[in-house]
C-alpha positions as CSV (number, residue, x, y, z in Angstrom):
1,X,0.0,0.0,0.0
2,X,1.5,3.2,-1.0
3,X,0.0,7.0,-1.1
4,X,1.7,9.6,-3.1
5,X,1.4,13.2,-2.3
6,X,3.1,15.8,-4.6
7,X,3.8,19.3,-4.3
8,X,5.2,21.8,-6.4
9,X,8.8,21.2,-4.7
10,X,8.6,17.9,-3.0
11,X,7.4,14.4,-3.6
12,X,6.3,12.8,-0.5
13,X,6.2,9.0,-1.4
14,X,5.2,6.7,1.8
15,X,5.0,3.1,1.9
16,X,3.9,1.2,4.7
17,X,4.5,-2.7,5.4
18,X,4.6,-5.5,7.8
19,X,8.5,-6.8,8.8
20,X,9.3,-9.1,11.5
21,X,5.2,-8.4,13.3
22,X,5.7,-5.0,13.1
23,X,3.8,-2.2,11.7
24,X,6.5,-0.1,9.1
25,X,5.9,3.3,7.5
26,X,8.8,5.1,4.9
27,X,8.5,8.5,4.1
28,X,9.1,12.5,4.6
29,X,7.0,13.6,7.1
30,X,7.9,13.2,10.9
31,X,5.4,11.0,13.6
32,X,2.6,13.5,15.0
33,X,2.9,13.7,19.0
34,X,-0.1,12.7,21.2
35,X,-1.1,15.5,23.3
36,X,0.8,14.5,26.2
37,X,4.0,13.7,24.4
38,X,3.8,17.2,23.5
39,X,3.2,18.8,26.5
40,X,6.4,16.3,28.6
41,X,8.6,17.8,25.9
42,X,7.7,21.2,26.1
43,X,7.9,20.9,30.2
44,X,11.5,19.2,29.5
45,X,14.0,22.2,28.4
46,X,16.0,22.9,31.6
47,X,19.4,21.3,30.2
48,X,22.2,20.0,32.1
49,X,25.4,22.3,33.4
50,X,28.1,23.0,31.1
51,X,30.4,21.9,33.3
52,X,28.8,18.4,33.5
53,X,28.5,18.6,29.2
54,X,32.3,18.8,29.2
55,X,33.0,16.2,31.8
56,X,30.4,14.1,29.2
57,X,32.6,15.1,26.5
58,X,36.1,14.3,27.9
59,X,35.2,10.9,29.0
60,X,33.0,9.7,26.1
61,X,35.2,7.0,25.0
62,X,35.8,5.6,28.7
63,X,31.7,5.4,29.2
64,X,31.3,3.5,25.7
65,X,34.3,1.2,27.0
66,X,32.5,0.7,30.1
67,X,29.4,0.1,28.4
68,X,30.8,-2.8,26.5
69,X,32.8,-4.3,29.7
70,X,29.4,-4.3,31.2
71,X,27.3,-5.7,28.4
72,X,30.2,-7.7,26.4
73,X,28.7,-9.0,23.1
74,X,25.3,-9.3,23.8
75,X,23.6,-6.3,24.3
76,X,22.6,-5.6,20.6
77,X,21.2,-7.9,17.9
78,X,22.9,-9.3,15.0
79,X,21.7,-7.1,12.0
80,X,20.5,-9.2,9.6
81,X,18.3,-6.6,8.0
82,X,21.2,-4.6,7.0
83,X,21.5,-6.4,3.3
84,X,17.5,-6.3,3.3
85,X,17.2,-2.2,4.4
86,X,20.2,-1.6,2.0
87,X,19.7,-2.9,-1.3
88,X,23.1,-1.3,-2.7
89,X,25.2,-3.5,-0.7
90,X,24.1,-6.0,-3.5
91,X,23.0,-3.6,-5.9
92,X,26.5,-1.7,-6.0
93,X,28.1,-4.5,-8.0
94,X,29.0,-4.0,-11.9
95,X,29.1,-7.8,-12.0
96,X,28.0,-10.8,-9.7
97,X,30.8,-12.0,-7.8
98,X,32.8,-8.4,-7.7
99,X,34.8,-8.0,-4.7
100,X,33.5,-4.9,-2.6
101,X,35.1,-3.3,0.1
102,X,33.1,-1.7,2.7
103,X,34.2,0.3,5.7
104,X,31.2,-0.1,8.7
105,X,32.4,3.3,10.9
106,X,31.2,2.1,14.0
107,X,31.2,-1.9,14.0
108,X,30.7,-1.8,17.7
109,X,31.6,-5.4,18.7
110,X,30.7,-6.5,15.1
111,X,26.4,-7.0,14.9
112,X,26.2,-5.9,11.3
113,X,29.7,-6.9,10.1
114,X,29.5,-10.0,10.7
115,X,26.5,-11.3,9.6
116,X,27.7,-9.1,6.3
117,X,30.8,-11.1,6.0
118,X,28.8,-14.3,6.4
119,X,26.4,-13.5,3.7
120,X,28.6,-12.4,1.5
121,X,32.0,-13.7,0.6
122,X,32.8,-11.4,-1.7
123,X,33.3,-8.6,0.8
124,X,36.7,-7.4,2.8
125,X,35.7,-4.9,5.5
126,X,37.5,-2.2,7.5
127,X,35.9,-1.6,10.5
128,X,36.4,0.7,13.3
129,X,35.0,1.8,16.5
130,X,35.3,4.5,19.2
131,X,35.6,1.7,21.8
132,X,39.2,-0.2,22.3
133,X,37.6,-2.8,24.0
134,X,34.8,-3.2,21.2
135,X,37.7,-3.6,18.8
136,X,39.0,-6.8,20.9
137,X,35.8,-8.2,21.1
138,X,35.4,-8.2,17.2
139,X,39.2,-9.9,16.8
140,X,38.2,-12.3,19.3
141,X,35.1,-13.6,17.2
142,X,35.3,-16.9,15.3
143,X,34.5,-15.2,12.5
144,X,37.2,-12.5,12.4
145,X,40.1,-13.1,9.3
146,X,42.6,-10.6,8.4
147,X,42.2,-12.2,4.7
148,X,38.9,-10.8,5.0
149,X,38.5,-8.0,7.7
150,X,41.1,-5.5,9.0
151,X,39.3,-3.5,12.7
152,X,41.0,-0.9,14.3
153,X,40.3,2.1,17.2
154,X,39.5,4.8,15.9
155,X,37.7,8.2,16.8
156,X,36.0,9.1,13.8
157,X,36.1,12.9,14.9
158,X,40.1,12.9,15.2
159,X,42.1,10.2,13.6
160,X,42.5,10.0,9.8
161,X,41.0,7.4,8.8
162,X,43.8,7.6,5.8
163,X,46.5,5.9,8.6
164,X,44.8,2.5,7.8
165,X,42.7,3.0,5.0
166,X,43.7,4.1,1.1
167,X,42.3,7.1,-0.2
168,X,39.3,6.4,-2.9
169,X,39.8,3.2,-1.9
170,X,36.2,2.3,-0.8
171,X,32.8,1.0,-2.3
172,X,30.4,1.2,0.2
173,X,30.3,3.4,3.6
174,X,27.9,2.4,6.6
175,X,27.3,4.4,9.3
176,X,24.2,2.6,11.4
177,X,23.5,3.8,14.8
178,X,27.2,5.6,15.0
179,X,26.8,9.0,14.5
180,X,23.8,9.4,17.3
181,X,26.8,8.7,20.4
182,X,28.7,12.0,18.8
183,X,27.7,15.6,19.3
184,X,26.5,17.5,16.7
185,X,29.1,20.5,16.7
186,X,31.3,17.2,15.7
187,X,29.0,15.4,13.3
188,X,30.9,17.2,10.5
189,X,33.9,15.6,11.1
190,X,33.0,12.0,11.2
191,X,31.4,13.1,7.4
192,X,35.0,14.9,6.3
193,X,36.8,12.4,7.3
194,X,34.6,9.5,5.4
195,X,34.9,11.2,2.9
196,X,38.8,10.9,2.2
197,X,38.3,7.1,1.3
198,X,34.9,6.4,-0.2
199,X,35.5,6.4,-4.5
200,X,33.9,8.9,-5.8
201,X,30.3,8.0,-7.1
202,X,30.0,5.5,-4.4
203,X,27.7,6.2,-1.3
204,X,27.5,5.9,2.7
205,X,24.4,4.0,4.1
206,X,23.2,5.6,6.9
207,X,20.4,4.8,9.6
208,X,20.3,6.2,13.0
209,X,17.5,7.3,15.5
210,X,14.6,9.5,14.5
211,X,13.3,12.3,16.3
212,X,10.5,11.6,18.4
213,X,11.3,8.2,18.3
214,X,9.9,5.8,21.6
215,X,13.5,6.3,23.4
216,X,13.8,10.0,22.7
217,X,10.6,10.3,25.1
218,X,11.4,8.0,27.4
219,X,14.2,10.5,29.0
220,X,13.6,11.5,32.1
221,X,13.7,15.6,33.4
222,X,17.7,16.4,33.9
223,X,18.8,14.1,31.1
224,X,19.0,16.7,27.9
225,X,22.2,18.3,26.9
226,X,20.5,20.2,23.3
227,X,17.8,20.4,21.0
228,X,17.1,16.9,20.4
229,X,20.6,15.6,22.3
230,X,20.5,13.4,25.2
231,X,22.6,12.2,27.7
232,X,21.7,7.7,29.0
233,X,22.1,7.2,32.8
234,X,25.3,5.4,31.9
235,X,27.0,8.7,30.3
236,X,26.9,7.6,26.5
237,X,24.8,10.1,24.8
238,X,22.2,10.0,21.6
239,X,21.1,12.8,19.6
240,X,17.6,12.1,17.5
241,X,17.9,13.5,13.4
242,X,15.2,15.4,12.1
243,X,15.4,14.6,8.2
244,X,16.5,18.4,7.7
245,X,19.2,18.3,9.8
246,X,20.9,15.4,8.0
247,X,20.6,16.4,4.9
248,X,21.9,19.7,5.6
249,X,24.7,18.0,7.5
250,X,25.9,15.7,4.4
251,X,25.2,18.1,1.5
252,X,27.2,20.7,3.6
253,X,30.9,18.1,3.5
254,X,30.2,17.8,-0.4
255,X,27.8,14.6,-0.4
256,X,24.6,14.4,-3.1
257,X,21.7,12.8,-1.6
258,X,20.1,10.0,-2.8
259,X,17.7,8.6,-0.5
260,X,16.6,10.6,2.8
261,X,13.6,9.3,5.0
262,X,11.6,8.7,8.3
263,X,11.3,4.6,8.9
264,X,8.6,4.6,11.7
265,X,7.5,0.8,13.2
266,X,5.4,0.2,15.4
267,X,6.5,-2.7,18.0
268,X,3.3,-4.3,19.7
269,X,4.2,-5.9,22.8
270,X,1.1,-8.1,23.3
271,X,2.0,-9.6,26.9
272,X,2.1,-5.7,28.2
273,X,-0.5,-4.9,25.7
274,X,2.1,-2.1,24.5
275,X,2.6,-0.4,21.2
276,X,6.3,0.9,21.0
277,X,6.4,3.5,18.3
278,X,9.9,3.3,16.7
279,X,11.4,6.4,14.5
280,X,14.1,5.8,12.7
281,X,16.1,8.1,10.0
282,X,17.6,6.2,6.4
283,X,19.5,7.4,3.9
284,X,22.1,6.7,1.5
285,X,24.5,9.7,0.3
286,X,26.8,9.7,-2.6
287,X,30.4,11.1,-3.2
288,X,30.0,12.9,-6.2
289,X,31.8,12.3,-9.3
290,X,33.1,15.8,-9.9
291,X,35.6,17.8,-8.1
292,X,33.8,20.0,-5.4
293,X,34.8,22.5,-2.7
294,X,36.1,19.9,-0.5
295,X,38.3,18.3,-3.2
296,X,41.9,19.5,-4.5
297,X,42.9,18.3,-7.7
């Protein structure tokens, strides 16, 4: 089922399905608030001390480390959507059994690469994360192969990625559920820096939280560091994209965009008798073929 609404500057195309007995909806515009959802967010705007933001910032790496020495590898699902979601990890190819080579920014202990690696043989992946001990999780896997993988620790705001990685060297980009844990005066960075190795024409797959998404409003008062930028009781942090916002943010390190949207699912837990309403934000951005502003020749 699909409804098609067109304006003079926009199409709005949504699509709505069922995946995995859950309710999904594609498209521009964002989820309406309830009444009440409006009302906790407008009562939620004192933010916390700068002082604390800094401490937030200085030790971001040591809470993610912490988180993963608390939850090891089992915290987050294996992504086995990823190949369903993004069609151009298959699609990319200029024959059937090309060899691609990805870079996942943000493997985390390794949920969507390997399940990638083990669909796909075809595929040698780079993968980095924030987190040193996430990194040591991923070469301790079964599944890990230099002939086929190559992790290291990285902080995507800071390090060149160009120390490990050749320049235009790169098919396909993802960055799925990374950029969220950064702060948006640093967002930029992560892009400019991704942007050194992908080949021109090729893209970076993105998905990340939406705004107004179930765990955006489940924050409590004294947890929000910005407009739409939150701060977990365990000190790692999430920001929630509006679809403006990201576009702007690619578009503004040289990127064309291909695909931006809102994917909102909603979860029904029927022992609580619960609908979870799920926002998330897709997209898929391409380094151009041309030179641009952020290219020297």
């Amino acid at each position: 089922m699909s409804q098609e609404n067109t304006s003079a500057n926009c199409l709005n195309i949504i699509t709505t399905s069922i995946e995995d007995g859950a309710f999904q909806k594609k498209g521009h515009s964002a989820r309406i608030l309830s009444p009440e959802e409006v009302e906790r967010l407008a009562k939620d705007q004192v933010l916390v001390c700068e002082f604390k933001q800094l401490k937030l910032e200085k030790e971001a790496q040591k809470n993610w480390d912490l988180f993963y020495k608390r939850n090891s590898t089992n915290f987050f699902k294996d992504r086995h959507w990823t190949t369903r979601e993004f069609q151009e990890l298959k699609a990319c190819r200029e024959f059937a059994d090309q060899k691609l080579t990805i870079l996942e920014a943000g493997c985390g202990v390794g949920n969507c690469l390997f399940p990638l690696l083990e669909e796909d043989l075809n595929i040698f992946a780079y993968a980095c994360d924030f987190s040193p001990r996430a990194v040591e999780y991923v070469k301790k896997n079964a599944l890990y192969s230099t002939e086929r993988c190559k992790v290291f620790q990285c902080d995507l705001t800071k390090d060149d990625l160009l120390e490990n990685i050749p320049a235009d060297s790169v098919d396909v980009v993802t960055l799925i559920f990374v950029l969220s844990a950064i702060h948006p005066d640093k967002m930029h960075l992560v892009l400019k820096n991704i942007y050194k190795v992908l080949k021109p024409g090729k893209c970076v797959l993105f998905r990340d939280y939406g705004v107004y998404d179930h765990a955006m409003l489940r924050f409590k008062s004294g947890s929000k560091l910005g407009e739409n930028f939150y701060v977990r009781q365990d000190g790692t942090r999430s920001y929630f994209f509006t679809e403006e916002f990201l576009s702007q943010l690619f578009k503004a390190e040289g990127y064309e965009q291909v695909v931006n949207e809102y994917v909102q699912r909603e979860t029904v837990n029927r022992k609580e008798d619960l609908c979870v309403p799920r926002v998330f934000l897709q997209g898929k951005f391409q380094k151009p073929f041309s030179l641009t502003g952020n290219e020297t020749a």
